[in-house]
N, C-alpha and C positions, 0 to 999 in steps of 0.2 A: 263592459262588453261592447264587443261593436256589432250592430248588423248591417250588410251590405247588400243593397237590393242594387239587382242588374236593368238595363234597359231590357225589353222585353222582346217579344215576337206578334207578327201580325197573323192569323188566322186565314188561308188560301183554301178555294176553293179546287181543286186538283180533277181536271179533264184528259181522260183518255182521248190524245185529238185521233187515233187511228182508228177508234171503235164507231165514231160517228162521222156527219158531212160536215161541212162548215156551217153551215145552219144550224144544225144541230145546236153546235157549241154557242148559239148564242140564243137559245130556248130555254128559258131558265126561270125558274119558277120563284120569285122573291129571291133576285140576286143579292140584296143588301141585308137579308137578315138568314140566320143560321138556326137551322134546327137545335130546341135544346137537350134532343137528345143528342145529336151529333158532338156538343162538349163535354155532357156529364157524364162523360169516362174517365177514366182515371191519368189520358192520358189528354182528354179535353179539357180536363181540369187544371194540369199543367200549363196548359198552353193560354189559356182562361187568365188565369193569377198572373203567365208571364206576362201576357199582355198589357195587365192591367200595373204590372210596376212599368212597365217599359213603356206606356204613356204617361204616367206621373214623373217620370224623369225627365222624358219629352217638354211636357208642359210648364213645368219648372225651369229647366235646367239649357233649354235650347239644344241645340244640333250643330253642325258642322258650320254654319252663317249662314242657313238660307230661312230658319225661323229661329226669332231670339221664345226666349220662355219668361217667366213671369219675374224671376232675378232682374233681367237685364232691364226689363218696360219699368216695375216697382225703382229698381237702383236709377234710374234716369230720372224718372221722374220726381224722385226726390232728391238730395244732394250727393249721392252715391256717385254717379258717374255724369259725367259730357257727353255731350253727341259732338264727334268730330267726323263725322259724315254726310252725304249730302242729299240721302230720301230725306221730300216730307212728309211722311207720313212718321217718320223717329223723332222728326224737328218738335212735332204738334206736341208729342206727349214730353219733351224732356225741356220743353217751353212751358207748360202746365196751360194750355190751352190759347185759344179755342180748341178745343179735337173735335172735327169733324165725324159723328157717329158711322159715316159709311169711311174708316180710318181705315184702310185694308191689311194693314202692319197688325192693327190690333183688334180686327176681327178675327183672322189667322190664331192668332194668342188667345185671344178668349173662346175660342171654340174649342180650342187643345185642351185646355183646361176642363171646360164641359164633359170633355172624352173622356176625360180622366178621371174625373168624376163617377161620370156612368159607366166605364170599362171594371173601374174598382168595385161600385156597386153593383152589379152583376154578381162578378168571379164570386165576394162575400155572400152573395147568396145564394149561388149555384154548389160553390163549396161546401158550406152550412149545409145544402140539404140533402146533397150526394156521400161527402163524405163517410167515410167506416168507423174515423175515430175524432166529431168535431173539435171536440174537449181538449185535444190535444194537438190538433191542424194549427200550425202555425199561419199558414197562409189565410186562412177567414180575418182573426189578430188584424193582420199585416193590411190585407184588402179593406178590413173595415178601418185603420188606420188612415190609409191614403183616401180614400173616402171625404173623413176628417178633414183631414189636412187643406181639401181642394176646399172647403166651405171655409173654413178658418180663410185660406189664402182673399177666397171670393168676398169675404168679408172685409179683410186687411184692404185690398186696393179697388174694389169697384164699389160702386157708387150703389147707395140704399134700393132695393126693387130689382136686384136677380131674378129672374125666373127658372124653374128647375122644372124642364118636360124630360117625359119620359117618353124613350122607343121599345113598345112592348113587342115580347117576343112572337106576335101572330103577324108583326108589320106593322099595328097600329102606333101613333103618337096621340099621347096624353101633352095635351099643352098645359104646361103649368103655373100656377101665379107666381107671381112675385114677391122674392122675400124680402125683409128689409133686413138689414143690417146686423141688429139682435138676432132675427130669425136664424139667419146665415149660420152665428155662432152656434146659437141653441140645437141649430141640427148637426153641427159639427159634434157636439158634445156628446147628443144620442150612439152617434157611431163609436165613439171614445169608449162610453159605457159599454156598448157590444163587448166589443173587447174586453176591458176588464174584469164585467160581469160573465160573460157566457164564456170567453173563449181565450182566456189567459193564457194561452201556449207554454210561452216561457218570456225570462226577464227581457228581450228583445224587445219583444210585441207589448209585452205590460209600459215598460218605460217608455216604449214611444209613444202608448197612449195616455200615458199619464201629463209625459209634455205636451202634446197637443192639446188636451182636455184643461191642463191649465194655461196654456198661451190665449185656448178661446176663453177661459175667464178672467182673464189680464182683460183681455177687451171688452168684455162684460162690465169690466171695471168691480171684479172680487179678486183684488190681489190678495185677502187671507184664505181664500179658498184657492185659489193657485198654487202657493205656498203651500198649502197643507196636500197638496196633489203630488208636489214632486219632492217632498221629503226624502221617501228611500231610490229615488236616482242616485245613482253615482252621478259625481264630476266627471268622469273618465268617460261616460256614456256616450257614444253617438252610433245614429242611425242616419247613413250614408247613403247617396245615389252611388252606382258604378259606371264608367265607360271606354270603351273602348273605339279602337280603331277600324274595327268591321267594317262599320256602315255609318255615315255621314250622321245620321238620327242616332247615333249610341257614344256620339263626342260630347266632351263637355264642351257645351257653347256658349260659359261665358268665357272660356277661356278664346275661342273662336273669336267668336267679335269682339274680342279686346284686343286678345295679342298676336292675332294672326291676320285679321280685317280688317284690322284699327276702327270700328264704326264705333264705340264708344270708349272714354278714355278718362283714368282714374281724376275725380274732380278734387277741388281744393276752393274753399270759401264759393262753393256755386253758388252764382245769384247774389256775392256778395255778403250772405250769411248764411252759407252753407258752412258744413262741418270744415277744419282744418286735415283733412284725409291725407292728404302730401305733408304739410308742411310740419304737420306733428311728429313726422317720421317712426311710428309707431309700429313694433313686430307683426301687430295684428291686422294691417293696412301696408303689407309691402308693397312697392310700384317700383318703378324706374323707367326714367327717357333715354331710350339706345341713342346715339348719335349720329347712327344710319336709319333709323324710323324715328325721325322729332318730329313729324307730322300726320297727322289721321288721311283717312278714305278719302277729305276731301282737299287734300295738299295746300291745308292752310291752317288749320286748329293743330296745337302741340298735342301731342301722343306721350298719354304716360300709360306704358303697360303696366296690369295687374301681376301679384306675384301671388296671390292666394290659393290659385289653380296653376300649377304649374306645366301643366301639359295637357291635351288633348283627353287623358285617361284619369286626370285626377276627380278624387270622389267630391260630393258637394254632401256636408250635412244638411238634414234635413229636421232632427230633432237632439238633442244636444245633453248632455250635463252643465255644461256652461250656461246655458240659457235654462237648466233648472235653478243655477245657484243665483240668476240676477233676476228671477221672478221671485224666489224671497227675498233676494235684497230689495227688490222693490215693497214687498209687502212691509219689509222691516223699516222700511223710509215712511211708507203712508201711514205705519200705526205709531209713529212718531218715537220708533227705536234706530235713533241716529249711531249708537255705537255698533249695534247687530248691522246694521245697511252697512258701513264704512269697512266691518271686520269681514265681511262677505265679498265687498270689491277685492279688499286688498291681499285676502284668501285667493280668489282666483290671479291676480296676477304675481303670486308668489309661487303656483302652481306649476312644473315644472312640464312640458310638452304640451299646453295649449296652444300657442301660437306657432302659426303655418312656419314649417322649418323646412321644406324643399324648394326650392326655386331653379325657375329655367339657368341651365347650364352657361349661357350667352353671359348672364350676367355677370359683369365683374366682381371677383369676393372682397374688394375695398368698399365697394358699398352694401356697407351692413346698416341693420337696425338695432339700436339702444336696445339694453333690455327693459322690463318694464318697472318704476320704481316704486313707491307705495304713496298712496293718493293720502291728503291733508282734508280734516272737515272745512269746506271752503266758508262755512258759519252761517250763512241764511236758508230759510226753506227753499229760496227760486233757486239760489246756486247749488245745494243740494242734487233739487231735480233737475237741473242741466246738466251733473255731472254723471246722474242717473243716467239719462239718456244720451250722452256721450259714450259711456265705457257700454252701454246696449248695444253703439250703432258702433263701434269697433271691434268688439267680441264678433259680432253678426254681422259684419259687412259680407254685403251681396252674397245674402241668405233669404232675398226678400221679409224683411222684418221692420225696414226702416220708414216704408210709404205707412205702415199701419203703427208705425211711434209715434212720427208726426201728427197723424189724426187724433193718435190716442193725447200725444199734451195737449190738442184742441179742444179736444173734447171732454176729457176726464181733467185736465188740470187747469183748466179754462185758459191757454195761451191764445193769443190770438193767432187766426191760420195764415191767410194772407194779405192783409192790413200791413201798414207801416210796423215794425216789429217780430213780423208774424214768423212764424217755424218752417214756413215751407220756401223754398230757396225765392231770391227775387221776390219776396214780398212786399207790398207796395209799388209794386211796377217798374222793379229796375228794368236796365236795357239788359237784351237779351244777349250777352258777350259770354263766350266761353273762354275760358286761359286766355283771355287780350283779343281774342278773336270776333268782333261784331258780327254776329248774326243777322243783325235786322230785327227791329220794332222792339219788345221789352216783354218780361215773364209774365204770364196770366194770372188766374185767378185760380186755377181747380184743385182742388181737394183730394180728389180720386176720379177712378176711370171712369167710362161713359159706358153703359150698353150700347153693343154693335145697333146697328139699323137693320140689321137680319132680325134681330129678336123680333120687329115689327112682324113679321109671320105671325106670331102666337097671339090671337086674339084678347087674349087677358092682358096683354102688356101692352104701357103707351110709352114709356120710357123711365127714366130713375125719376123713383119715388120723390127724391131731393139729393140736392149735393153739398150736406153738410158733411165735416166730419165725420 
């Protein structure tokens, strides 16, 4: 089954300018927050829930190129994609630092996320308590889902010591502490339960809480409880972002800043020991260099566009069947069932319509991609789990899932992060060169993202907790 959630709508306050003066129209009694009666109608409740998918898509997924979403900062920053452009403020994070915490690229992005957050938490409880028939509302499911999803995310790529305030509905802000990293998952997981427990709609809402419920216990590091989370998913399964051409905020933008604004650009060995993305020439990682766009935003790094999103309207999963079949192959690998891990890889790429089969028109149909053929036991435990997290990070390319892989063999499989050897691209301090292109100075050091310098507002917070893993 597929579900497809739409970008959403923004909530207007609507002024009769003929009934009053112009003064009037700017007397206004707590402009920034909305009565809650004025939503919990039936048809405030629409517009509630759309809102609240239509920033989770936002915050994810980017817009037309004037804000990327957490895909494109996550895929940069680790070996997913290049910056072939010439803000720095995109430089800092797809160099892996210094970032500057007043980053304005990635205050814009973490704030979106926030929103998303708290527009999903809302709707889910305004639904929940207005609703006629909860037990059956799909949209509470769905809200408390996204919800989810945004802590799992906040967990995967920022840094331990999130803080989560609240804007209550009298005007007031509850400033909140900060979570660490566990926390982040652990209350991802509560919202999962919502779902499953209270408000099971239907197989939609259940399956995509059951992947999320076990991607944040992947990072928990219970990959047998993971596993046992998404047994009855389908492979077939996904649960989709939508967009369209309407309005600039309802495009998909990683399609945008890839192949229409060239700012970032499919990578290949980043840093030197990044992933083989290009040169593997693999279905699940299509790209291509037009030979009228061979160079990015900044007319000098080569431009490979993506082929994954094929257009401005194509959907982006957000929860998957395929990414339930490779969290028990992961479980089937850590409890040392090398033949069940191996028969799971090679089950999904025997699979028939996993891999993106639309591509932009432009492209020539002589260049194809192989299909995929059946992987060999490579024989040791470490090649094992490279090859674990290779076929992860090409199933789920720029799906934001690779910044929070990388941490995870840091952390759970004790790889080293960015040391000599280490998993995250440019480690050890290469120079900072994109496809031949010298950047200047050489890859940093970080892990994950930084709390903006705004958060400094909320008196409970002084910054992340740490910047392990």
């Amino acid at each position: 089954m597929t579900r497809i959630i739409g970008t959403g709508i923004t909530l207007l306050g609507i002024v009769a300018a003929a009934a009053c003066s112009p003064g009037e129209i700017l007397d206004v009694q707590d402009p920034d927050i909305i009565d809650p009666g004025a939503v919990e109608t039936p048809a405030g409740l629409t517009a509630l829930h759309a809102g609240a998918v239509g920033d989770f898509s936002f915050a994810v997924v980017g817009d037309a190129g004037g804000t990327e979403g957490q895909i494109l900062v996550s895929g940069s920053f680790s070996d997913e994609l290049g910056n072939s452009e010439t803000f720095p403020t995109r430089r800092e994070y797809d160099q892996r630092g210094p970032i500057n915490t007043q980053n304005g690229t990635l205050n814009g992005v973490f704030r979106n996320l926030q929103r998303a957050r708290r527009a999903a938490e809302r709707a889910a409880g305004s639904i929940s308590r207005t609703s006629a028939t909860p037990a059956t509302d799909s949209r509470i499911g769905e809200s408390f889902n996204l919800a989810g999803l945004t802590y799992v995310i906040m967990g995967e790529n920022y840094c331990s010591g999130v803080p989560i305030s609240e804007a209550e509905t009298d005007g007031a802000l509850t400033f909140g502490d900060p979570l660490t990293t566990t926390e982040l998952f652990e209350r991802a997981i509560r919202n999962f339960d919502s779902t499953l427990t209270a408000y099971p709609a239907n197989a939609t809402v259940t399956n995509t809480a059951r992947i999320g419920k076990a991607r944040a216990l992947l990072n928990l590091n219970q990959p047998a409880a993971a596993a046992a989370e998404v047994a009855a998913v389908p492979t077939t399964f996904s649960y989709n972002t939508t967009h369209t051409v309407s309005l600039g905020r309802q495009q998909n933008g990683v399609f945008a800043f890839i192949n229409q604004f060239e700012r970032f650009s499919v990578a290949n060995l980043d840093g030197g020991n990044g992933l083989d993305f290009r040169e593997a020439m693999d279905p699940r990682v299509p790209w291509l260099r037009l030979p009228a766009n061979d160079v990015g935003f900044d007319n000098l790094t080569p431009q490979y566009d993506e082929g994954k999103y094929a257009s401005e309207t194509a959907p982006v999963s957000i929860a998957s069947g395929v990414e339930a079949r490779l969290i028990e192959a992961e479980a089937a690998l850590r409890a040392g069932d090398d033949g069940t891990w191996l028969g799971i890889l090679n089950t999904l790429r025997e699979t028939p319509g996993l891999t993106p089969s639309v591509f932009p028109a432009a492209w020539p149909a002589s260049f194809g991609f192989p299909e995929l053929t059946p992987l060999a036991d490579p024989g040791s435990v470490t090649a094992r789990e490279d090859l674990m997290f290779r076929e992860r990070a090409f199933w789920l390319y720029l799906t934001s899932h690779r910044l929070g892989d990388l941490r995870r063999l840091a952390r759970q499989y004790g790889r080293e992060g960015t040391g000599a050897g280490g998993v995250f691209p440019g480690a050890g301090g290469a120079p900072y060169v994109i496809d031949g292109n010298p950047k200047g100075d050489v890859f940093g050091s970080e892990m994950n993202l930084p709390i903006p310098f705004d958060e400094l507002n909320n008196p409970n917070f002084t910054q992340c907790l740490d910047r392990n893993p």
